[in-house]
Every structure is written in C-alpha cells, then in structure tokens.
N, C-alpha and C positions, 0 to 999 in steps of 0.2 A: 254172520259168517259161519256160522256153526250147523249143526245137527237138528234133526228132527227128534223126536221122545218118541223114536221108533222100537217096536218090540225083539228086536233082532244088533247082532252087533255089542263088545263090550259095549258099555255106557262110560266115556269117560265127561266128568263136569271138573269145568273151569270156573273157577268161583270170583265173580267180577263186580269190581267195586270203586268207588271212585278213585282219582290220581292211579290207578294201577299202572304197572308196566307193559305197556302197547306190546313188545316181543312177547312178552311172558303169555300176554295172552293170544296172539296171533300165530307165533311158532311153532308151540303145539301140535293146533288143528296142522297148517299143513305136513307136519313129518307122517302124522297118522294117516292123512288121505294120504300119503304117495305109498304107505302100506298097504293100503286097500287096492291100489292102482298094481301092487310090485305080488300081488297074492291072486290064487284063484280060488280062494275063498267067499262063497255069495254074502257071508256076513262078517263084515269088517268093525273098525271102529266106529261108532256113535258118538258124535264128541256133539258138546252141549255149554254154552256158555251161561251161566247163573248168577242172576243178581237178586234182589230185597225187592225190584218192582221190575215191569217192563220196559219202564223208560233208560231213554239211551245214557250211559255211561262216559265220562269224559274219562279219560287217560292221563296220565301224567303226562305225552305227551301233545295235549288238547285234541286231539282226535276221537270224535264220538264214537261209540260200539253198542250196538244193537243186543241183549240179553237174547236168547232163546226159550227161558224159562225164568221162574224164578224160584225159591229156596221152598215154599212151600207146595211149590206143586212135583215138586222132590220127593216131596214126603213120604209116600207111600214106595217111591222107586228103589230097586238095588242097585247101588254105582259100582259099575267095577275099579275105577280109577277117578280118583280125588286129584285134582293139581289146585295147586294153592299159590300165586301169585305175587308179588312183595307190591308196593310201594314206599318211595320215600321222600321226606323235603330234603330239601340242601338249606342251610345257614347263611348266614351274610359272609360266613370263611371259608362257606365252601363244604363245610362237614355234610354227612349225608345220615339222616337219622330217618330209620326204617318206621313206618306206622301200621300203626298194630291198632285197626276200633275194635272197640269192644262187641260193638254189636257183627261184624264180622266177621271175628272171633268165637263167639257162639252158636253160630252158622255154622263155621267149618268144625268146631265140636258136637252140634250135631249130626252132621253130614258125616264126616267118620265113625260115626258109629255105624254106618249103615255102607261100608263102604270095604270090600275088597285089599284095596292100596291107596293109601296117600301116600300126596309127595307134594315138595314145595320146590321154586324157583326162586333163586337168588334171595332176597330179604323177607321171599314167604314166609322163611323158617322161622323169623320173630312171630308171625302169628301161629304155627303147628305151636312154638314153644309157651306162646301164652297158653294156649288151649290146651294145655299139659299131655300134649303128644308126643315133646321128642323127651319127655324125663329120663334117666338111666340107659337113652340111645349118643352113640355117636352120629353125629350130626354137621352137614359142612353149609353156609352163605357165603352172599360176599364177603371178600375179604376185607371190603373199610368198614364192615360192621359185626367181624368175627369177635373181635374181642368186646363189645358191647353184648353181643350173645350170650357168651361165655361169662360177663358178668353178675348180667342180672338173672341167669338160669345155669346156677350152678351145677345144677344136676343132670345139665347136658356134655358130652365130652364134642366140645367142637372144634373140627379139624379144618383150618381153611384152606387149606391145597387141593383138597381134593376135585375134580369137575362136577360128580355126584359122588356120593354115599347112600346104601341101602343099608336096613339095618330089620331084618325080617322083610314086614310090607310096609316099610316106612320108607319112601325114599325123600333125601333133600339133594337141591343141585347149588350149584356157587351163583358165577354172573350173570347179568341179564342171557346172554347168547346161550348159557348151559340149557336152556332150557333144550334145543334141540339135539343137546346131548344126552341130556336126560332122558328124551321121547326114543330117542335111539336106543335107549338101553332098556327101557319098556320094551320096546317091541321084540329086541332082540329075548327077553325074558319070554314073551309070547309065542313068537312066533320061530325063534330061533335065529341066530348069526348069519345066516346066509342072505333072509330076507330085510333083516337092520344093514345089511353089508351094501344089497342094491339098495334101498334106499337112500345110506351116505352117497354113494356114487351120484344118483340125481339131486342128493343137495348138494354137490362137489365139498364133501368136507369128511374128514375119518370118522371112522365108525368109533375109533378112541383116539384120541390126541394125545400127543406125544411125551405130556407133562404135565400137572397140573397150573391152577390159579395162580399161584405164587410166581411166576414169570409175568403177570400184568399188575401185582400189586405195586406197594411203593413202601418198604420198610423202613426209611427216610421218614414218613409221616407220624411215626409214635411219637405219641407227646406226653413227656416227660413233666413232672410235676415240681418239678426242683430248678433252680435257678442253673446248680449247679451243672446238672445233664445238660442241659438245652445249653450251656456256655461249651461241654464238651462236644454235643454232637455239632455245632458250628465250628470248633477246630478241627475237627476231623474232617468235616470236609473242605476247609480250606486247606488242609495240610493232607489230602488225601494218598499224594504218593509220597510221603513222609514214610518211617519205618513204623511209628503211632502202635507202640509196646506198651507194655501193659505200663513199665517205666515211666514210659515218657508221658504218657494221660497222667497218672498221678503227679507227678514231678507239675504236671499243667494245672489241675486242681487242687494242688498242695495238702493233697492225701497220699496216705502210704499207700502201698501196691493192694493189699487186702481188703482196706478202706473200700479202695474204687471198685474192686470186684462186687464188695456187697451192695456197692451201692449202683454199680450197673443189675445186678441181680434185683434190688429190690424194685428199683424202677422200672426197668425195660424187660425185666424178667429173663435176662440173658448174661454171658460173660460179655466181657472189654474186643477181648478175641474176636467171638462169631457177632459180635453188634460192628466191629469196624471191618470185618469180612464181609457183612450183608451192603453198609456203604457201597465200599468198593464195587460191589456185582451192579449198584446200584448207578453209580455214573459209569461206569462202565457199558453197563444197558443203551445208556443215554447218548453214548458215543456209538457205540454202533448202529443204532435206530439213523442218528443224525450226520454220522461222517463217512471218510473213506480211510480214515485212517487205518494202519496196519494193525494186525492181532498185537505185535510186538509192542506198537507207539501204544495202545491201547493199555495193556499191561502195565505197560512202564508209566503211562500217567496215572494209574490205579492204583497204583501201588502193590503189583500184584509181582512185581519185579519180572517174573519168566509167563510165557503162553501157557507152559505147561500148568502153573500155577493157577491160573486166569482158568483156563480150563476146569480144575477137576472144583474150582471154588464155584462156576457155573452150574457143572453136574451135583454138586452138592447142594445148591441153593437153589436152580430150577429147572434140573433134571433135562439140561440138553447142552449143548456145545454154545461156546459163544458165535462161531461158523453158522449155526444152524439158527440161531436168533435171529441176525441179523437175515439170513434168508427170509425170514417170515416176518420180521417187524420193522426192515430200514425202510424210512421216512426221508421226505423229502429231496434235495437236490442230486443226494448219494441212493436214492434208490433204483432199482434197475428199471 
C-alpha cells in the first residue's frame, strides 16, 4: 500500500513490524496522498512502509501488510519523516502493555540518525524512548500507558493530554486515531494551514480538536497499591453524590485529615479533592454517553450539586462542556 523508493517527493518511512497497529500504519499513508491530491505540487509525499524482510507483516489486528522496502535498503537513503508505530498485548485483566523489541528498537535508532523528523504514534513512543530519543524531551502516548512511560524513562517529561506534542523534530502523538492528527500537523508544518485545512475537510474531521486525550481516558483505572486506597476509591464511588470532604474519607479510613492527604498524594499522586473531582467527571461521562438524563439530574447524582459546578469541573478536566460531550460521544438508546 505504500510508495515506491522514488527519487522525488519527501521520503517519509513507516517502520513495520509484527502485531503493529493496522491505523498506525495505514492512516498515515492516506492523509499524505490526499496532500498530494489537495496541492499542485508535481512532488509530493513518498511514503514507504519498512520492515527486517520483504515478507508480509501480520498486524495486531491479523491483517497481513505488504513492506515496500526493508531497513537495509534504507541504508544508503535520506528520510525526511520517520513515523514509528506502537504495538501492544493486553493481559488476562485487560492491562495493555506496549512492546518495545529490541531488535526494532535499533532499527529506528538507526534510521533516526539519518532522518529529518521523527515521530511516534500512540505506544510508539515506548520505542523512540528505548532508543534514547525522546530523553530530556516532553513527550505525550497513550494514555493507559502514560504513566508506565514516565516510569521507567525518567528523563522523559510526559504529558498524556496532549493529541501530539513536537519537541524541535521530535514529534510524538497519543491514541491509535492521533495518528491522523499527527499527519495533519506535519503537513500543515510543510506545507502550510491552508492545505492541512482542505485535507481535514476530506477526512471530515478538525484540523485540531477541540480538547485533548483526557476526555477518552478513564482516571477511575489507577491502581493503587494499598489496601487502603482501593477500600476508598470503591466508597467514593458508591457514595458518589455524598458531599465525600476531605472529613468524611478520613473519618472512613480512620485517619486524620493530613494522614489521607499524604496518603492520597503518595499513592495516586493527587489531593482527596481533585481525585474525587476526577470520579465525578467520570460517571458523570458515563451518564451522558449512556442517558437522557438532565444536565441537572446529572449534577445532582454526581455530586457536583449545581450544572454550573458540573460544568467548569468538565472545562477543568477535559477542556469542554458537558453539552458538547455528550454531542460527540452519546451512545446508544439516548443517541441522536
């Protein structure tokens, strides 16, 4: 599905490897052909898909893909554009752990050497960060393996809201789909806003969205190492439109008020406050995706007590109206 190793045209390579993510590497290619289609430019992008051999590539989602190239016949080329792909397994619980081979890994550390701009797609960024690419950079993945990021590559500042992050010629993007935010925001780097502008139009999707990642995570999902957190975050959400003061959790874990701060601090890396604030946004979400319920009823079973409340806790935590979520994310019976 890709490019020829034609002498005209950036060169951008998509570096593909077994279980990879199907969008990550299919998405791409087309935002960049409908650049070349949206320009009267005779040389466009060169996209190029690269694996270890010629043979076909399974996907994460069992769908075979056809390499164009492989890594040594690279060798000698100048890339303008590195894109670097994630994959990951899932657990028997569900967890989703990004894989990083090693051999893979020294691939795209080659290849960056010779290369313009990198950039990664959703759980790419575990591999740029193996490869000691994104060190001393701000850097955003997905968000259920941001804090896994951030652990084991200390020396990366990683931000998981963001949709991309560039950081010089570094760029990383968040979830699977960013990839074609990403490709938008190359081009518009190349070629300018006007021409990124028509081609969101013919993907029908913004040229920037309206908010980042943090409106599809799930902050409900940190797992807490203590007996005791994990007996608080299940009262709290039983007891969600409770008043759930800083008070009243301690008085529940029969710790003083101080106690539970430090000890919401050491675990969950947050106050009592904005960790039962994020709850809230969180079934909150869940009700408006799934009901018809009023802004009001919604509030009030939140514990958010007023809309106006519910509101600026939404703008706070994922940077739009709870009106405007449920426009873009109500599900099933209650959807238009």
């Amino acid at each position: 599905m890709g490019g020829s190793l034609s002498a005209v045209g950036r060169l951008i390579v998509i570096v593909l490897f077994d279980d990879v993510d199907l969008l990550d590497v299919t998405g791409p290619p087309e935002v960049f052909s409908l650049a070349r289609r949206e320009t009267d430019e005779a040389a466009g992008y060169d996209v190029v898909l690269a694996a270890e051999t010629m043979d076909p590539v399974t996907t994460g989602a069992g769908v075979r893909v056809l390499p164009d190239t492989t890594f040594d016949e690279l060798a000698t080329r100048r890339v303008d554009t590195l894109i670097v792909p994630g994959a990951v397994q899932v657990d028997d619980q569900r967890r989703v752990h990004p894989l990083t081979d090693p051999a893979v890994v020294e691939r795209v550390r080659q290849l960056a050497g010779r290369t313009r701009r990198v950039t990664s797609v959703c759980v790419g960024a575990h591999i740029l960060a193996a490869a000691g690419l994104l060190d001393g950079k701000r850097a955003t993945t997905h968000w259920s393996t941001a804090r896994q990021l951030a652990d084991e590559h200390p020396a990366i500042e990683v931000d998981a809201d963001p949709i991309f992050i560039r950081e010089g010629d570094v760029w990383t993007g968040a979830g699977i789909s960013a990839c074609l935010d990403l490709s938008l925001a190359l081009i518009a780097d190349d070629l300018g806003e006007t021409v990124a502008l028509r081609v969101a139009r013919q993907l029908v999707m913004y040229l920037k969205r309206p908010s980042g990642q943090s409106q599809f995570s799930v902050p409900l999902e940190q797992v807490s190492a203590t007996r005791r957190i994990e007996d608080l975050r299940h009262h709290i959400l039983r007891n969600i439109a409770a008043p759930l003061t800083v008070a009243d959790l301690a008085a529940h874990a029969h710790v003083g008020d101080r106690q539970l701060t430090r000890i919401f601090k050491t675990e969950l890396g947050t106050t009592p406050h904005a960790y039962v604030e994020s709850a809230r946004v969180e079934v909150a979400r869940q009700q408006l995706e799934s009901t018809d319920a009023t802004l009001e009823r919604v509030a009030s079973a939140c514990g958010f007590g007023t809309v106006d409340t519910l509101v600026r806790a939404f703008r706070r935590r994922l940077d739009t109206t709870p009106t405007e979520y449920r426009r873009r994310f109500r599900t099933g019976a209650g959807a238009p």
